[in-house]
N, C-alpha and C positions, 0 to 999 in steps of 0.2 A: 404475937407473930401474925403477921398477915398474911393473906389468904394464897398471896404468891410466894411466899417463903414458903410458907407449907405444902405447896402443892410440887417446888422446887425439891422440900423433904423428899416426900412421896419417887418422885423420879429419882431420885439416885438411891431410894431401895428398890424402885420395883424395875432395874434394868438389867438385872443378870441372866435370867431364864427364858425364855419362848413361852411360857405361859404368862411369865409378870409383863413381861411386852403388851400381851393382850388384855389384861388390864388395866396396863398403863392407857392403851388408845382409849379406851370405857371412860377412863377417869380424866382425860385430858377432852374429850369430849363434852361429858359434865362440865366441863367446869370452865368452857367457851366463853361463856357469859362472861363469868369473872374476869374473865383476861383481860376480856371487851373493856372491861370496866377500870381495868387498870393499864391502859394503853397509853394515858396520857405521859402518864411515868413511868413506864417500864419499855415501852414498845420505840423503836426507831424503823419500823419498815413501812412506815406509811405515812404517807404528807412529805409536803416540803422540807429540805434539807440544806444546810449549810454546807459548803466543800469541808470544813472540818469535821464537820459529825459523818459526810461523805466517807472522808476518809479514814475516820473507826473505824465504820460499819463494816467496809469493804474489808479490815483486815477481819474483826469478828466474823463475818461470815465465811470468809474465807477459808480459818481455821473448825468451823463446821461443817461447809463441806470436805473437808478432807478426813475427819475424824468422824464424822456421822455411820451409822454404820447402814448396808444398803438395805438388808430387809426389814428395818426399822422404817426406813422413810419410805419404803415402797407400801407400806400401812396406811400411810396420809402423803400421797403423791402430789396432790391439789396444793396445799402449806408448802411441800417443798419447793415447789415449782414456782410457787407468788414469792417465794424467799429469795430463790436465783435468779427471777427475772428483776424484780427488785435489784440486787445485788450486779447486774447487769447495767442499770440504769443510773446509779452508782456510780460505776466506774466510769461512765459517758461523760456524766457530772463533772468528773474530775478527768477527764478528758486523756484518762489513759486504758485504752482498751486491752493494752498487751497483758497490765493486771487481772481482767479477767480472763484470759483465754485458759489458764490452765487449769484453774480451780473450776469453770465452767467445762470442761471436757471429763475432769472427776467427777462432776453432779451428772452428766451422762454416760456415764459408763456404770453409777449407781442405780441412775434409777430405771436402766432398761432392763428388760427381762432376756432379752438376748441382742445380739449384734442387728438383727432382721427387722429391730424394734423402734422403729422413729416415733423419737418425744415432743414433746413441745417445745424442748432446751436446745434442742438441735438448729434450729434457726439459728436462737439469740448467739449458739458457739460460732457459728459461719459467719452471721455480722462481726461479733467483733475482733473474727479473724481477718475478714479483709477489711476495718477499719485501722488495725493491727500491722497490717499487711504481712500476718503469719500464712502465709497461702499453704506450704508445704506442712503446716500442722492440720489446717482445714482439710485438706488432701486424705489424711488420713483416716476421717470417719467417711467420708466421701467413695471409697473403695470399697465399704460393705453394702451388702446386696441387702435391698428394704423392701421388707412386705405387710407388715402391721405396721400403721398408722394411725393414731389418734381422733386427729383435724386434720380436712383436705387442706384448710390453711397452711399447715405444717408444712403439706407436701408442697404445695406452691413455692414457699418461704425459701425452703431447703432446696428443692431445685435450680430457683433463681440466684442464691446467694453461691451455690455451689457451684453454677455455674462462671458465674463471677469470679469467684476463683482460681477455677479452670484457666480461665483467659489470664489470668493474670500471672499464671503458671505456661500459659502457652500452649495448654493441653485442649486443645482446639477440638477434638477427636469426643473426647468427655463432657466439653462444656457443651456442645452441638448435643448432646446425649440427654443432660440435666435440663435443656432447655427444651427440647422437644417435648418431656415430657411435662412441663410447664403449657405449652402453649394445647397439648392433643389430652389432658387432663377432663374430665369428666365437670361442665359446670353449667349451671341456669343460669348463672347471667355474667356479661363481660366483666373483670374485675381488672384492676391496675397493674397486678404483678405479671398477669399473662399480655398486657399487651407492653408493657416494659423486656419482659422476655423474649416476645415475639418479635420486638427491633433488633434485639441481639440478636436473635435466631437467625433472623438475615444475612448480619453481619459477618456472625460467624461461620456461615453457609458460604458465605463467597471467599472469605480471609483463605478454610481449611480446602473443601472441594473442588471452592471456584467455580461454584451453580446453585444456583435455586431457584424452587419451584414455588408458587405462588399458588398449589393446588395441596390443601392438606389431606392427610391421611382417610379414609373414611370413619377409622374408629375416633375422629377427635370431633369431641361433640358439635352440634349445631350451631351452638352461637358462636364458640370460636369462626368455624367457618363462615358463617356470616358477617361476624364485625370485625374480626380483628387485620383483616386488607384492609379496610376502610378509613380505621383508626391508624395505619401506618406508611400510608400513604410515601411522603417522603422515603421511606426505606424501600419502598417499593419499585419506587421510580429511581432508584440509586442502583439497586440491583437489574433492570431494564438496563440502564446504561452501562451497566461494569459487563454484560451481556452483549451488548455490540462490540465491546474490544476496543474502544477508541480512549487512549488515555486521557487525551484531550478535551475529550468530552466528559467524561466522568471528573477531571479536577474542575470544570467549568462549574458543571451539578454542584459538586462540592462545594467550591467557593461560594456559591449563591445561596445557598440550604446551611448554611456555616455556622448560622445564630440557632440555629432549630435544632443538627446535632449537638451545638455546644450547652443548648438548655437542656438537654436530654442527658447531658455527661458520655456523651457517645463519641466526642469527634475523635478522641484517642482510638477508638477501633475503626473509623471511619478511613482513619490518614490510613491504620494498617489495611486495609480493603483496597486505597489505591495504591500498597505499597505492594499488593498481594496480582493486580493486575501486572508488575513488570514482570515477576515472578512466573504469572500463568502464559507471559508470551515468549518467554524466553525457553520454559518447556514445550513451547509448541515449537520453538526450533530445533527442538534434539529430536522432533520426529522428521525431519526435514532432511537435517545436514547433519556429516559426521565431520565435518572442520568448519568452523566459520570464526573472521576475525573479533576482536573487540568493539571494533569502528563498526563494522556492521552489522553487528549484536545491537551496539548502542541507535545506529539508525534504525532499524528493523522495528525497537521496542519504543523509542523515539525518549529515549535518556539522552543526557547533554554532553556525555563524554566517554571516549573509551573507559578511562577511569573511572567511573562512575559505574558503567558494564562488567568493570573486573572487579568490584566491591558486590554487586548482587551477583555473579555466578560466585565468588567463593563465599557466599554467607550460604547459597542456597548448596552447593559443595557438602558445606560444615553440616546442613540439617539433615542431608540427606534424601533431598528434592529432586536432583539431578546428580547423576556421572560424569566426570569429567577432569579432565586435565587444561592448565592454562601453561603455553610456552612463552616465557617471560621476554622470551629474543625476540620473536616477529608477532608477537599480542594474537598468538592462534590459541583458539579455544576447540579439544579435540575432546568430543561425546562418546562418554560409553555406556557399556551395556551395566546394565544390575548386576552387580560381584556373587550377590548373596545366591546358594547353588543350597539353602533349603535343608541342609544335611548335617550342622552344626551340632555339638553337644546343646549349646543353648539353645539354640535354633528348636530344637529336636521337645526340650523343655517347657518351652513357650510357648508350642502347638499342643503336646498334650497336657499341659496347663489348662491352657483355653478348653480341650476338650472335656475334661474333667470336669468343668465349670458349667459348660451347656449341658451337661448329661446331668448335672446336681439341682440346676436349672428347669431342665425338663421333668425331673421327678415333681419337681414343688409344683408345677405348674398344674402336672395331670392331677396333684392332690387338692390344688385347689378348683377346678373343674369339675372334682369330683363332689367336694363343698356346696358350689354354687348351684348344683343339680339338687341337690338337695333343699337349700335356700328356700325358704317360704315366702320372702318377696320375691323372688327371683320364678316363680314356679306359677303365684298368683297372675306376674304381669305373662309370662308366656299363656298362661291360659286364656288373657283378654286377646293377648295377639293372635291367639290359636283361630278365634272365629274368622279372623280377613285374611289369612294367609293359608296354603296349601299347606297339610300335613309333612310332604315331603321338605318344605323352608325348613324343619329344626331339626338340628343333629341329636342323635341316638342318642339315650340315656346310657351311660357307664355301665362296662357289662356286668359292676359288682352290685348293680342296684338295678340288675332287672329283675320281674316277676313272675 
């Protein structure tokens, strides 16, 4: 019997109990080497691959993670994690991403310790959701609130991907959300993902609000603020001109900068930015007029037809951008007020939803505050600060840790 048969024994006697678990990991430990050693014939998770051996593998692992049990492999998180991203790479191979979305969303809901808990697996699920184009599954780990983190790569990863999503969902509101915190993230030196984020961050700034500011936050680190204007230049000067109001002028920008967004894979949010200017002049006419016709909707916003003016007031109608009525007889478009009067059952749910949420919010926050005061790096660097700054610069220690 050789030394993987036997060790194969071994494991299917000692997997019934919480103790034979624990030395199971002892003996699967030991016996690394061995493994090493018989990899060439036993192992297919490493080296180059065939699309048919691809396609094994993919189903073999497949059928382990769904059968694996979780507090087994949260024992040796490192192995499961080279197995699923492996098993990710796989399925690229074989150039069907939709196969790993589900089995990839069971490997993280195994291996987190709670919802709060970003893995390493969490990226690789959002890639190849939206190479997938499963956005409404990505959606859904995307809704839980994240405070343990691994790698700030992760965080990066996961916010840029997820915001990707977002947009591709339309959920403008959120991806503006995943992307900021991409770009105002904590980092010593400029890396790729924030300034790929931080062109979206534009973008999406003008698509949803229809403004942005070219002045970041104070809490987002230094080198953001120093490079990352510099490095995006073109998005910059895009946003400048969708800021004057001149449609004109912004499709001109456009056409000319067309190779730069199209290398960047941006121009699709680009078109929607100057689709998103008819849109912001047409609400500046409901603060104006309470009737105005099509034809001079269409002049005003400098679109090419009344028809063309009745296609963007009824999409922006449907979203719920604007109020209004369109009279089909003499092409008058009559603006009204916001219906919604705040008092809804849903209505009613939705607000204290949301509240429930900042008060669950605010508790975690005071508890980590109260963490960080205690922090030993955290406590070290204020004492270096201490010597150049006035005692009164730092806020009072937590009244449950004073002396």
């Amino acid at each position: 019997m050789s030394s993987v048969e036997g060790l194969v024994t071994q494991i299917q006697g000692r997997s019934s109990t919480a103790s034979d678990v624990l030395l199971l990991q002892n003996l699967l430990k030991q016996a690394d080497d061995s493994l090493h050693s018989e990899s060439t014939r036993e192992a297919c998770t490493a080296g180059p691959v065939t699309k048919e051996q691809a396609s094994s593998f993919v189903l073999i692992i497949a059928r382990f993670i769904s059968s694996c049990v979780a507090e087994q492999i949260r024992l040796a998180p490192d192995k499961f994690m080279s197995v699923c991203k492996r098993f990710k790479d796989q399925v690229l191979l074989l150039e069907e991403p939709l196969r790993g979305v589900a089995p990839m969303l069971t490997a993280i809901r195994k291996l987190q310790s709670s919802t709060e808990h970003l893995t390493t697996l969490h990226p690789e699920f959002l890639l190849l959701c939206l190479l997938a184009k499963c956005y409404k599954t990505g959606l859904s780990i995307l809704e839980e609130d994240i405070f343990d983190v691994d790698q700030p790569r992760d965080l990066f990863l996961y916010c840029y991907y997820g915001g990707m999503i977002c947009i591709g969902q339309k959920h403008f509101l959120k991806a503006l959300e995943l992307l900021h915190n991409v770009v105002t993230a904590p980092m010593s030196t400029i890396n790729a993902i924030a300034v790929e984020a931080y062109k979206k961050y534009i973008l999406v700034s003008l698509i949803h609000p229809g403004q942005f500011s070219t002045s970041l936050p104070k809490y987002a680190s230094s080198v953001g603020q120093r490079n990352l204007k510099n490095l995006c230049l073109p998005y910059i000067e895009l946003a400048n001109s969708y800021g004057n109001g001149k449609i004109a002028d912004l499709e001109t920008y456009v056409q000319a900068n067309k190779e730069k967004f199209e290398t960047d894979n941006n121009l699709g949010l680009v078109k929607q930015v100057v689709s998103s200017m008819y849109k912001r002049n047409i609400q500046r006419l409901t603060q104006t007029y309470l009737t105005l016709s099509l034809q001079d909707i269409a002049n005003t916003v400098q679109l090419n037809s009344p028809k063309e003016a009745e296609m963007h007031v009824l999409q922006m109608i449907q979203d719920g951008e604007i109020y209004a009525t369109i009279n089909q007889k003499d092409g008058m478009v009559r603006f009204l007020e916001d219906p919604e009067q705040y008092k809804s059952c849903e209505m009613i749910e939705r607000i204290d939803s949301s509240i429930q949420r900042l008060m669950t919010l605010s508790k975690k926050l005071t508890i980590m505050d109260e963490l960080m005061s205690c922090e030993p790096l955290y406590l070290a660097k204020a004492g270096r600060e201490r010597q150049r700054l006035d005692f009164d610069d730092f806020d009072t220690v937590p009244q449950r840790f004073n002396i």
